[in-house]
C-alpha positions in Angstrom: -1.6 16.0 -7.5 -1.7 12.2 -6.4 -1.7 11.3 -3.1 0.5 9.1 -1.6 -1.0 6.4 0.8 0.6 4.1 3.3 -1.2 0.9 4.9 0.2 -1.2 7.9 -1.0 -5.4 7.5 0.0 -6.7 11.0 -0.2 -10.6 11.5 0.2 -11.6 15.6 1.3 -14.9 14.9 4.0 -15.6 11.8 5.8 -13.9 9.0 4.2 -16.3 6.8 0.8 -15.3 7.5 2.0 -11.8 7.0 3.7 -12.5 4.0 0.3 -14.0 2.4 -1.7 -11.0 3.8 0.9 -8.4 1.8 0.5 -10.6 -1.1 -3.3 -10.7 -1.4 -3.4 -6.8 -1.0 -1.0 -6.2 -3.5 -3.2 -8.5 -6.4 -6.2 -6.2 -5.0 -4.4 -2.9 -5.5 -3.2 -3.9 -8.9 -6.7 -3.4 -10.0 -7.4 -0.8 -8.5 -5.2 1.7 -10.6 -2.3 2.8 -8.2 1.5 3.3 -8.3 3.1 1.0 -5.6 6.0 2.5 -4.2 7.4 0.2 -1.7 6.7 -2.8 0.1 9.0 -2.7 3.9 8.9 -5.4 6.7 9.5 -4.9 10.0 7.9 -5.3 13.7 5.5 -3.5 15.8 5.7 -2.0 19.3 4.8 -5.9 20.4 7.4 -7.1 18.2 4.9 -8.7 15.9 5.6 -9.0 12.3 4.4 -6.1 10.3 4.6 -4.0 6.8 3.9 -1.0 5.3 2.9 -0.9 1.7 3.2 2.9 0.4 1.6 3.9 -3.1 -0.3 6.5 -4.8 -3.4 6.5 -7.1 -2.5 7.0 -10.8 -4.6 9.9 -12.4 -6.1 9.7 -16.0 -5.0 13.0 -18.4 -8.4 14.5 -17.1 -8.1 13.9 -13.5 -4.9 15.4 -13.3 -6.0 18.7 -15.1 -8.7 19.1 -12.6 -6.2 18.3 -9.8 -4.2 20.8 -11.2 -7.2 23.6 -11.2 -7.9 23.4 -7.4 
């Protein structure tokens, strides 16, 4: 089974700033093996800019069978 994930980036002062933050943590999750789903913008309860990034890890052949085992 792979997990899905969801992170919130937040930025209190522009969308730009936001925009940059999505952008480095999507060049760091490229390495790091996963599956990005989505990438949504919106604003939090302060009406600051913010988005959600959902994605899952991608198992190797061997990972998955022991997944599968528990």
């Amino acid at each position: 089974m792979n997990p899905y994930k969801v992170e919130v980036i937040s930025s209190p002062w522009s969308a730009k700033s936001l925009a940059g933050k999505v952008e480095e943590r999507l060049n760091e999750l490229d390495f790091e093996n996963v599956d990005i789903i989505s990438v949504s913008f919106g604003t939090n309860a302060s009406m600051g800019p913010s988005a959600f990034i959902a994605y899952r890890k991608i198992l190797s052949e061997e990972e998955q069978l022991e997944s599968d085992l528990l």
